[in-house]
N, C-alpha and C positions, 0 to 999 in steps of 0.2 A: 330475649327473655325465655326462659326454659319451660315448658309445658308442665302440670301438674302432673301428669304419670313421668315425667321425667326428677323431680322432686322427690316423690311418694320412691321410686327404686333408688334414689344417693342415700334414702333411711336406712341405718341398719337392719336384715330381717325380724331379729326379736323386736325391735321399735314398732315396727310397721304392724306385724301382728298381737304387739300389747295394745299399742292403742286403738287397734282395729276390736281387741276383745272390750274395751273400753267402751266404745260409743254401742258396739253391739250387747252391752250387758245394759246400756242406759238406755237403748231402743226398746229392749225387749218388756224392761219394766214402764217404760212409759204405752207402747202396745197394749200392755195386760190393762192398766189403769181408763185406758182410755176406751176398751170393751168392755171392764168393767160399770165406767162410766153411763153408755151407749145404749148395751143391749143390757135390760131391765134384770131378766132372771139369771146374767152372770153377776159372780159377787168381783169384788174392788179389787181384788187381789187374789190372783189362783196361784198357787206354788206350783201345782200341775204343771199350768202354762208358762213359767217361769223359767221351770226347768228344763222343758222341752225347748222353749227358745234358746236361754242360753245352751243347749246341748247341742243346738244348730253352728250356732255363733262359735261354741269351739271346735267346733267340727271344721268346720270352714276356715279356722283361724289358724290351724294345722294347715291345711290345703295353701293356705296366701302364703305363708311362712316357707314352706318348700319352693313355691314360684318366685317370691322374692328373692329366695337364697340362689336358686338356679340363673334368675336374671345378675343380681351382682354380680356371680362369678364370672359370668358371661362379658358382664361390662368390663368386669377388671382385666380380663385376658384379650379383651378386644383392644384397651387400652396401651399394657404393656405392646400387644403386638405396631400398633400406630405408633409408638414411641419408639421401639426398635426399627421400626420402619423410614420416620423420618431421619433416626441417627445416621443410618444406612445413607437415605440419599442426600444428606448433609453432607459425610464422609465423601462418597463418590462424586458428589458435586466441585467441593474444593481439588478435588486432588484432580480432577477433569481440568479444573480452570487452572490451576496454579500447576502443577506437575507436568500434566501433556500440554502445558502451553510453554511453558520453560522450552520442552522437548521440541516443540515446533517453531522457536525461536531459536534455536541451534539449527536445526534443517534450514531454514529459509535461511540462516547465515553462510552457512555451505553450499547451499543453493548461488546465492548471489556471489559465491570466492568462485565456483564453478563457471559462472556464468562468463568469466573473463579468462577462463583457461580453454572453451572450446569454440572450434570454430567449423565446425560442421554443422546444416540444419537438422540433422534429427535431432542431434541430441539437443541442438537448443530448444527443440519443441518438447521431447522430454523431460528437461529443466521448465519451462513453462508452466506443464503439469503438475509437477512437483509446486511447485510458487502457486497456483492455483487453487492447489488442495489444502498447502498448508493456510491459506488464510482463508476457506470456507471454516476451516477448524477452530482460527481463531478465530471468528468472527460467532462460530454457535458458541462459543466460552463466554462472550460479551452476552451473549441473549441469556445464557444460564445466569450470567449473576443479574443481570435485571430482574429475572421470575426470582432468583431466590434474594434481591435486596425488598420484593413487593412485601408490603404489609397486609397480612391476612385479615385483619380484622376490619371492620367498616368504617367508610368512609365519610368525612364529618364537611373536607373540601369540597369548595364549587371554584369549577375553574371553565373558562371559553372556549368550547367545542372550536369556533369559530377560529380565534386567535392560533388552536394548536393543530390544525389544519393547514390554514397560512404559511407557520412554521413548520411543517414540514413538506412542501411541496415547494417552499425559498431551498431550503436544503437540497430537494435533488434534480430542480431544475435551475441548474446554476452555470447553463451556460453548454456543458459535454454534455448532455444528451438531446436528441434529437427529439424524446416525446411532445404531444401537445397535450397541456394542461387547460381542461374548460371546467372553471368552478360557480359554483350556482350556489351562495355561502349570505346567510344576513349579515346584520352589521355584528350581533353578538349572537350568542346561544350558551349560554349558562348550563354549564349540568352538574350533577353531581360526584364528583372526583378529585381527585390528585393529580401533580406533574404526569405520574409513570401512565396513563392517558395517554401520551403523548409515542409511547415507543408500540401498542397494536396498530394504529392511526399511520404515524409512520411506516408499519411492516405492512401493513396492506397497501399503499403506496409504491414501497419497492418492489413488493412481489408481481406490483400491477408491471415495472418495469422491466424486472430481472428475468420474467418469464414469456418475457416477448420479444421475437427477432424482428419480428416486420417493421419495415422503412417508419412504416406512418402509425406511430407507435401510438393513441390515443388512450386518455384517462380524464373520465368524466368524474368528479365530486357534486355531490349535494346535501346540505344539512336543513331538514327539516323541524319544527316542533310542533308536536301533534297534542296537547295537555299536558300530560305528564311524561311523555316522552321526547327524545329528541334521540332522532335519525341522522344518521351518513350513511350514505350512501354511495359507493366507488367503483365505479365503472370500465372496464378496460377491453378492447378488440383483444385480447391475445387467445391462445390454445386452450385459457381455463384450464381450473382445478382437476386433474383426474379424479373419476367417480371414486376409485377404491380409496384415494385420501379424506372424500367428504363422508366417506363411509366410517373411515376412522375415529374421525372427530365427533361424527354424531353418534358413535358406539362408545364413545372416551376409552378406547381401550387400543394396543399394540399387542400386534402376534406376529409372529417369525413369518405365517404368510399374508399380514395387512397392518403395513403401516404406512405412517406417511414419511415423504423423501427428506423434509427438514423440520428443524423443531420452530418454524418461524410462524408455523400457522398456530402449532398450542400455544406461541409466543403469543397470538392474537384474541384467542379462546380463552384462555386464562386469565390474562392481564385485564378487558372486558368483564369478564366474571368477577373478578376480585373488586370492580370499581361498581359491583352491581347491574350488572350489564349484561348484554346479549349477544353473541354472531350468529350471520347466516353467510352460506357460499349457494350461490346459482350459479352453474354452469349451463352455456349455452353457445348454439354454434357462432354467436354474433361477439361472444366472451365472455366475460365473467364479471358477475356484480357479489360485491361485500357489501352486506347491512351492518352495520354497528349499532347497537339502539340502548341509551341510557336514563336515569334520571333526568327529569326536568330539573331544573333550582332557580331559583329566585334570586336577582344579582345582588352579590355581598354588598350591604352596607359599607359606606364609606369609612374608615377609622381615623 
């Protein structure tokens, strides 16, 4: 719901300052009456004081008129710029997914016709490389259209923290990887969101993987409910988060000298926030722990 100074500046400026002269012309005569009233030896009605009031009140009414006009224009050019803004990365977004994935499905098909014409190791590790990169590429194209299929607006679903946990640690302990999974999970935990829940949940999960070489690759989960909250918690032995990436995220901002290395963590940030939600990253020499922390909810009625 939108704030009453935010109401008071969507009025046109003459609006805002007629009706302003309005209540201030009907103040000032209820004022004068009401000292007339009061103190004995003023009479019921002074024009003196009439005039001087209202002389106040358009005085004034002049002054809001100019602020309001200064604020609209404001608004409106902040707006047009957000619009041109999202056109921009709507534009750049599809033509990233659709165009240069096109383009990197041609390379990985040359790649792979390559792959049976050499027979020497470097270049086969070369060729590797090339297959390596082309699908870290396609694979941030799949994370772009997830953040841009999320729905901005609030969230009305309850869905089981519990259940999409589950479901994503069935996913990547399916046999090829060596990690050990210890999970500390109730029977349910209800909170407030949707499906797309399910793809930070997951990426902190793989990150917990993907960024650890050690033998004994360990990831600890736990969901908690605290009142109205409800906690995960994810646990991992690896190298942890470099500082200048937690630096990023809690600056929400990218510079040419600090960003972060992949967009899997704003994937985490974002998609969190959109469900009304929260991250934290703790880095530590023992590893790194993700907090996720969301709405409580109440389990959906049956239908």
């Amino acid at each position: 719901m939108k704030s009453d100074p935010d109401r008071l500046f969507e009025r046109s400026p003459r609006a805002v300052a007629g009706l302003y002269l309005l209540l201030g012309g009907v103040c000032v005569v209820a004022f004068d009456i009401a000292i007339g009233t009061v103190v004995a030896s003023a009479s019921p009605l002074s024009l003196a004081r009439i005039a001087s009031g209202l002389a106040v009140v358009g005085a004034s009414s002049v002054f809001l008129y100019g602020a309001v006009s200064h604020h609209s224009r404001r608004v409106v050019t902040a707006r047009e710029e957000l619009e041109t803004s999202n056109q921009q990365l709507q534009v750049l977004t599809r033509v990233f997914r659709h165009n240069v994935r096109n383009d990197l499905n041609v390379v990985q098909g040359y790649a792979d016709l390559l792959e049976r014409r050499l027979d020497d190791e470097r270049s086969r590790e070369c060729l590797e490389t090339i297959r390596e990169t082309t699908e870290d590429m396609v694979e941030i194209s799949e994370k772009l259209r997830v953040i841009e299929d999320a729905s901005p607006g609030p969230v009305d679903e309850r869905i089981d923290l519990t259940t999409v946990v589950h479901g994503a640690v069935e996913e990547l302990d399916d046999g090829r990887t060596d990690a050990e999974f210890s999970l500390d999970l109730p029977e349910r935990a209800w909170i407030r969101g949707d499906e797309s829940v399910s793809y930070p949940v997951r990426e902190v999960f793989e990150n917990a993987l993907a960024h650890n070489d050690d033998p004994g690759r360990r990831v600890r989960a736990r969901v908690e409910t605290n009142g109205t909250t409800t906690r995960l918690e994810v646990h991992d032995n690896g190298p942890g988060i470099p500082a200048e990436e937690r630096a990023v995220l809690r600056a929400e901002e990218e510079t040419p000298l600090s960003h972060a290395s992949s967009i899997g963590l704003w994937l985490v940030k974002w998609m969190c926030e959109l469900q009304g939600g929260t991250v934290q990253f703790d880095a530590t020499e023992d590893g790194t722990t993700v907090l996720l922390q969301f709405q409580s909810a109440d389990r959906p009625s049956d239908r």
